[in-house]
MMTF fields as JSON, N, C-alpha, C and O atoms, coordinates in Angstrom:
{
  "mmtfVersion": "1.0.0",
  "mmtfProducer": "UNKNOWN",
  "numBonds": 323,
  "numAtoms": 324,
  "numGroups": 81,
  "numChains": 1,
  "numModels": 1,
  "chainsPerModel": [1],
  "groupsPerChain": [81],
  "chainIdList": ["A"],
  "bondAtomList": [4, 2, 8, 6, 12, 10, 16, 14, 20, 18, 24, 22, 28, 26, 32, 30, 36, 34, 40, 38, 44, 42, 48, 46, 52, 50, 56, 54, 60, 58, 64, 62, 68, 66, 72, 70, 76, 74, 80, 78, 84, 82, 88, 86, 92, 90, 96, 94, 100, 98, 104, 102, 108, 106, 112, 110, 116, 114, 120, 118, 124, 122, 128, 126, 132, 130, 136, 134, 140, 138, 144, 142, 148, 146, 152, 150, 156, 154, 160, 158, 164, 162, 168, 166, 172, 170, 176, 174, 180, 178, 184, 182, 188, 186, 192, 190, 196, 194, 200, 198, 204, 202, 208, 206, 212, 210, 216, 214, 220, 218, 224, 222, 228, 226, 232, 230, 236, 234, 240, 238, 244, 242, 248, 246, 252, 250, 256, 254, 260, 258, 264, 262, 268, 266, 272, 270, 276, 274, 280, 278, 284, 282, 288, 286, 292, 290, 296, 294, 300, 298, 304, 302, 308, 306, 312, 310, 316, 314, 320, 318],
  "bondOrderList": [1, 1, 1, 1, 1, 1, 1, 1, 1, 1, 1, 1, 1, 1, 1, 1, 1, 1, 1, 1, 1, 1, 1, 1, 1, 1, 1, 1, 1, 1, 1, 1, 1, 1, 1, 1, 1, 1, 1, 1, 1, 1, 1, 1, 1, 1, 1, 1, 1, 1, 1, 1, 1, 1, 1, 1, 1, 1, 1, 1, 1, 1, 1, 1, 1, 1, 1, 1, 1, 1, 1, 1, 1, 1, 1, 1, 1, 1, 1, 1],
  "groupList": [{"groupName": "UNK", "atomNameList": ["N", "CA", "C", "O"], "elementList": ["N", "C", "C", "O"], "formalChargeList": [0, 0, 0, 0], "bondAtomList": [1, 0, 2, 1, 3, 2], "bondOrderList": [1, 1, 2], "singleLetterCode": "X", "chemCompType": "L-PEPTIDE LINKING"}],
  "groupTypeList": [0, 0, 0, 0, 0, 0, 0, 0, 0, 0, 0, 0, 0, 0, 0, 0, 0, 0, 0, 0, 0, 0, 0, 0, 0, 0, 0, 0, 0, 0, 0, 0, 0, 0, 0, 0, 0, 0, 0, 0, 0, 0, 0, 0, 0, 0, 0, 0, 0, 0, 0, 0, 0, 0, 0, 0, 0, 0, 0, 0, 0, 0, 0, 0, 0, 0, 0, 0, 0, 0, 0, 0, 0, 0, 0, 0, 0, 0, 0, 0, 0],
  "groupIdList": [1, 2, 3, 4, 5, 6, 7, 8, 9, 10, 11, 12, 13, 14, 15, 16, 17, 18, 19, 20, 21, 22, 23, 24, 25, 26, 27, 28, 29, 30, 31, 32, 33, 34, 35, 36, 37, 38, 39, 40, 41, 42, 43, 44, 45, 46, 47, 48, 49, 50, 51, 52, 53, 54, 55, 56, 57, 58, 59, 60, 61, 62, 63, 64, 65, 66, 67, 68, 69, 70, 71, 72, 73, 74, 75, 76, 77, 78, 79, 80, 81],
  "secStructList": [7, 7, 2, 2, 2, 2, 2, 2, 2, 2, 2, 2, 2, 2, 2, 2, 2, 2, 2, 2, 2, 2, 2, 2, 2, 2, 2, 2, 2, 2, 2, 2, 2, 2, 6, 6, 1, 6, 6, 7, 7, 2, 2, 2, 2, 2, 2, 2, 2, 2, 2, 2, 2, 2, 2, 2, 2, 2, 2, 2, 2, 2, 2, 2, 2, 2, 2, 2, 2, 6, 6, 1, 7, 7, 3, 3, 6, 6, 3, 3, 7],
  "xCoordList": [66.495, 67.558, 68.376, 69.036, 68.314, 69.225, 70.788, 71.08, 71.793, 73.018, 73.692, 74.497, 73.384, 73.756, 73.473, 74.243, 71.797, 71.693, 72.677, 73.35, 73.038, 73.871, 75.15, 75.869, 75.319, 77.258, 77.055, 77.753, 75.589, 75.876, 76.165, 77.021, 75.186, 75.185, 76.53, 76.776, 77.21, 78.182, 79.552, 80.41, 79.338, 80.32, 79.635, 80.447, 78.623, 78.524, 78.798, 79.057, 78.828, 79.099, 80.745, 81.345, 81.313, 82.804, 83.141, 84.064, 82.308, 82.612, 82.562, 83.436, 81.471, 81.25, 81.83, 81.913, 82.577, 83.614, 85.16, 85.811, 85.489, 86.437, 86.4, 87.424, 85.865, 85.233, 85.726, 86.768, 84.887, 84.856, 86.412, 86.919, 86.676, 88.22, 89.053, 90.067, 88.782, 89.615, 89.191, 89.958, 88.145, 87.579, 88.545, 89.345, 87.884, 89.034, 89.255, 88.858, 90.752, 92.499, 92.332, 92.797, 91.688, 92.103, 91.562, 92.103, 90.585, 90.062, 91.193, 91.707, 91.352, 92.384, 93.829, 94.646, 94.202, 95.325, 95.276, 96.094, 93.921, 93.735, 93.376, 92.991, 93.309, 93.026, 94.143, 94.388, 95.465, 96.349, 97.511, 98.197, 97.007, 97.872, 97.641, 98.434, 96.164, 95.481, 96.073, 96.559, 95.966, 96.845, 98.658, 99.523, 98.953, 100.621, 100.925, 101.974, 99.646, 99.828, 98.485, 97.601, 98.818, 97.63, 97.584, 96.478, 98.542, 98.413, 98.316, 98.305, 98.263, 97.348, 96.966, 96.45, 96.983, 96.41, 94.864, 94.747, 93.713, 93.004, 93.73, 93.881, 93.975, 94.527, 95.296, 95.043, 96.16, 96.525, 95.763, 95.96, 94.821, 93.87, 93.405, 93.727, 92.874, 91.871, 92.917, 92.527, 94.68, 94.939, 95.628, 96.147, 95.379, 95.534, 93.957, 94.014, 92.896, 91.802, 92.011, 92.109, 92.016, 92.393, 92.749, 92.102, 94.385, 95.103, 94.87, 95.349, 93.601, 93.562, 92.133, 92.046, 91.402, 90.428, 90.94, 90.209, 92.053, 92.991, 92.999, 92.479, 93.736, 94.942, 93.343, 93.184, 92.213, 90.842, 90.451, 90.406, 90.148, 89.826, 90.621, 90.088, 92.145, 93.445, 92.563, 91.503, 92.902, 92.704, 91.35, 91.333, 89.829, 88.734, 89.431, 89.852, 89.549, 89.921, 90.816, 90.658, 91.563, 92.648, 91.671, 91.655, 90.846, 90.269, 89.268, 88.891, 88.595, 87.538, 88.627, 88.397, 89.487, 90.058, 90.654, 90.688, 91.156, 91.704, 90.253, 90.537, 89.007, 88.529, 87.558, 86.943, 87.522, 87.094, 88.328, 87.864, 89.402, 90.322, 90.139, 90.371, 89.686, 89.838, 88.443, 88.259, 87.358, 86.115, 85.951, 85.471, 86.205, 86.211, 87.662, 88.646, 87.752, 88.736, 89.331, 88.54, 90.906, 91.188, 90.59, 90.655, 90.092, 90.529, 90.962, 90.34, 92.045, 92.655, 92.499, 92.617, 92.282, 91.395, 90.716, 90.938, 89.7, 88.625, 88.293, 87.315, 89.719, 89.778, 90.259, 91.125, 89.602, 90.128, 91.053, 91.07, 91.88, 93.41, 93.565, 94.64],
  "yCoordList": [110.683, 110.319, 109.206, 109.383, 108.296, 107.193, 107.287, 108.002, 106.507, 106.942, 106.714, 107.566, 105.601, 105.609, 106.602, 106.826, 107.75, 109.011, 109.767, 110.29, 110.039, 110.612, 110.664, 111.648, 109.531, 109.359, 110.071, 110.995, 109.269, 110.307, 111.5, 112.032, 112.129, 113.373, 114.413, 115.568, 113.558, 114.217, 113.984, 114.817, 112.746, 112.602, 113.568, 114.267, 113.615, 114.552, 115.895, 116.733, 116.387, 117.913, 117.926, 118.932, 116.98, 117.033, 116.834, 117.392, 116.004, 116.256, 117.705, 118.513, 117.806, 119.625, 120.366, 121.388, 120.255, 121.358, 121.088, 122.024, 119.893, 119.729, 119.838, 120.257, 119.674, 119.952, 121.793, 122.123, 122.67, 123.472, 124.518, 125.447, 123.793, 124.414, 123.892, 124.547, 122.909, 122.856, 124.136, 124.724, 124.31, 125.086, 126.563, 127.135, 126.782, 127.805, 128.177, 129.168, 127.081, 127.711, 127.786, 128.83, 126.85, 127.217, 128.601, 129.12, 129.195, 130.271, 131.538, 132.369, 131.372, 132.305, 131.928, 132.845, 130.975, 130.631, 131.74, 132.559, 131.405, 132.437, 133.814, 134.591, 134.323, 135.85, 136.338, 137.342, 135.127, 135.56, 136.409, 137.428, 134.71, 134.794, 136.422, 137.363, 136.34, 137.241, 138.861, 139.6, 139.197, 140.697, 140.187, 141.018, 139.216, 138.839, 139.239, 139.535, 139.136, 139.427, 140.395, 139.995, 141.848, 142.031, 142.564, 143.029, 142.683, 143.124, 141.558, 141.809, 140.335, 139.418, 139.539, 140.641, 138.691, 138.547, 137.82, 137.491, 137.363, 136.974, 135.366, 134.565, 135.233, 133.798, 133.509, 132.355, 134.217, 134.084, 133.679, 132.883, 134.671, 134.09, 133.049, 132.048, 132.898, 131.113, 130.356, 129.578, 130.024, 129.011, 128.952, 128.016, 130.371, 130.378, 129.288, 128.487, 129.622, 129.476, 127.511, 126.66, 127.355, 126.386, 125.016, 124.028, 125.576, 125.273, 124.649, 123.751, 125.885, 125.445, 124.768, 123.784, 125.038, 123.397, 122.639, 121.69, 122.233, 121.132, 120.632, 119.548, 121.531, 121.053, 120.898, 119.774, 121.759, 121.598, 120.017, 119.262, 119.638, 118.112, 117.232, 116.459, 117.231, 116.332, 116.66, 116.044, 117.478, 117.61, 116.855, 115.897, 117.691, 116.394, 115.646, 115.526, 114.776, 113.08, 112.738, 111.705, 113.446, 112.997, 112.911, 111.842, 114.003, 113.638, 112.867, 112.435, 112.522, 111.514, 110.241, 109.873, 109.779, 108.611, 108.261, 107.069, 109.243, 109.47, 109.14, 108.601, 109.581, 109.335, 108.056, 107.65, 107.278, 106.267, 105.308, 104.536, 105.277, 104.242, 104.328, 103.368, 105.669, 105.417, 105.019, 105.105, 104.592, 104.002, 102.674, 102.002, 101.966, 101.031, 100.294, 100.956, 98.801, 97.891, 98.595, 98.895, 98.736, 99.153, 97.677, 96.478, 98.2, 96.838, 96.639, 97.276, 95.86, 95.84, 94.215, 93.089, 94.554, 93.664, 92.564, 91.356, 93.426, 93.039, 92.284, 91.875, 92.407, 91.423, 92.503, 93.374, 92.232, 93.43, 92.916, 91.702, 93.614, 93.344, 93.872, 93.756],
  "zCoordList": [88.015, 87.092, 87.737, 88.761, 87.22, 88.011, 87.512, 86.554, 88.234, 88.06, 86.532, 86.155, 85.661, 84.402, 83.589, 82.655, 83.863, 83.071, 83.462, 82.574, 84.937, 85.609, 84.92, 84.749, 84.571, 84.065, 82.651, 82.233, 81.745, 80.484, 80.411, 79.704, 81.422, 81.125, 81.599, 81.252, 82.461, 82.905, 81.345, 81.052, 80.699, 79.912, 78.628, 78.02, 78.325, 77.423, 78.065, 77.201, 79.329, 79.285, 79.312, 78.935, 79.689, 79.262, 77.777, 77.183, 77.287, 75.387, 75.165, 74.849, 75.382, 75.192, 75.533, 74.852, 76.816, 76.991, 76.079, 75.615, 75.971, 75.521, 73.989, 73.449, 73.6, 72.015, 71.872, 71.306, 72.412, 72.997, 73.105, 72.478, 74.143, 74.319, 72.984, 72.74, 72.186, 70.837, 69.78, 69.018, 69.92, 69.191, 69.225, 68.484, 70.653, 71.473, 71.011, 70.397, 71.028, 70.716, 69.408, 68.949, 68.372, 66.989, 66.511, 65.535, 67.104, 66.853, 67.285, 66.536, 68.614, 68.988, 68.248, 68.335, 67.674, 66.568, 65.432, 65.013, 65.105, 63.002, 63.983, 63.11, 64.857, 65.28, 65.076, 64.406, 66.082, 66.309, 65.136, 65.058, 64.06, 62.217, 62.049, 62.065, 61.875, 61.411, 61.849, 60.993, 63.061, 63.614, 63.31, 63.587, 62.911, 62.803, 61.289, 60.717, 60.876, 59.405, 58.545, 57.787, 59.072, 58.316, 57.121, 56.847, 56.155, 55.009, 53.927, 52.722, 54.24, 54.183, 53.077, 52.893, 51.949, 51.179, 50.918, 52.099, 50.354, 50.662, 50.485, 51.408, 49.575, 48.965, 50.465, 50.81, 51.458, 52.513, 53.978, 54.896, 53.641, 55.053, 54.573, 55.215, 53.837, 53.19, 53.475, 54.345, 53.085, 53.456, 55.1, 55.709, 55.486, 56.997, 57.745, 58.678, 57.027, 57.585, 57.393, 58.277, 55.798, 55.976, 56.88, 57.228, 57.111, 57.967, 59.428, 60.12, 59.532, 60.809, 60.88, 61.615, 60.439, 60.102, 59.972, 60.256, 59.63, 59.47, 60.563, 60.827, 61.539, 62.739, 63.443, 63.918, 63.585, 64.531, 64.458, 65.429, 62.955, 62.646, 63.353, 64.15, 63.136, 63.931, 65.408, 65.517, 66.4, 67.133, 67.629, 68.403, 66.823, 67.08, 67.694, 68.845, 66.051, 66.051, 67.226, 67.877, 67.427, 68.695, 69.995, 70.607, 70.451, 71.666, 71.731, 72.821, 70.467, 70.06, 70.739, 71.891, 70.17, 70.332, 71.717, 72.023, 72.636, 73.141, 74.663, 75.732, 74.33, 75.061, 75.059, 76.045, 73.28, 73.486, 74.267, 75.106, 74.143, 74.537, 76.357, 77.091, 76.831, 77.978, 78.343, 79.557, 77.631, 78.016, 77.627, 78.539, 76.465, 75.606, 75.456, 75.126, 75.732, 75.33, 73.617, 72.723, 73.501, 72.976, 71.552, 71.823, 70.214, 69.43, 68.484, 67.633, 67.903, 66.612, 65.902, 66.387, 64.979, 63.726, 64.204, 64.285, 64.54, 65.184, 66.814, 67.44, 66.991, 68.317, 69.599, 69.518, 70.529, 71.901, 72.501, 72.704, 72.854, 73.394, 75.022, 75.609]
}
């Protein structure tokens, strides 16, 4: 394996973990709703569940970006800065 497979593979097992640990917390988030509230309606958990697919997606997107900027020239309309 020469060192450029080397770097992929190390940056994909950090995607993966970090992916991962977002996953986590939003999971342990709706457990948490979930025993905070258990007489819960269904219409309640769905927009609990919702919710937090929501905040999971933000999150993605945040470490998606967060780790292209620290690999890639940041660029805005069309030009790198």
């Amino acid at each position: 394996m020469c060192q450029d497979e080397g770097m992929q593979v190390l940056r994909e097992a950090k995607r993966e973990a970090g992916l991962e640990s977002i996953a986590t917390e939003i999971v342990a988030e709706v457990q948490a709703w979930s025993k905070a509230h258990p007489d819960a309606k269904w219409e309640e958990l769905e927009e609990a569940v919702l919710k937090a697919r929501q905040r999971f997606g933000e999150r993605v997107l945040e470490w998606l970006v967060a780790e292209r900027e620290a690999t890639l020239p940041a660029v805005w309309g069309g030009a790198a800065v």
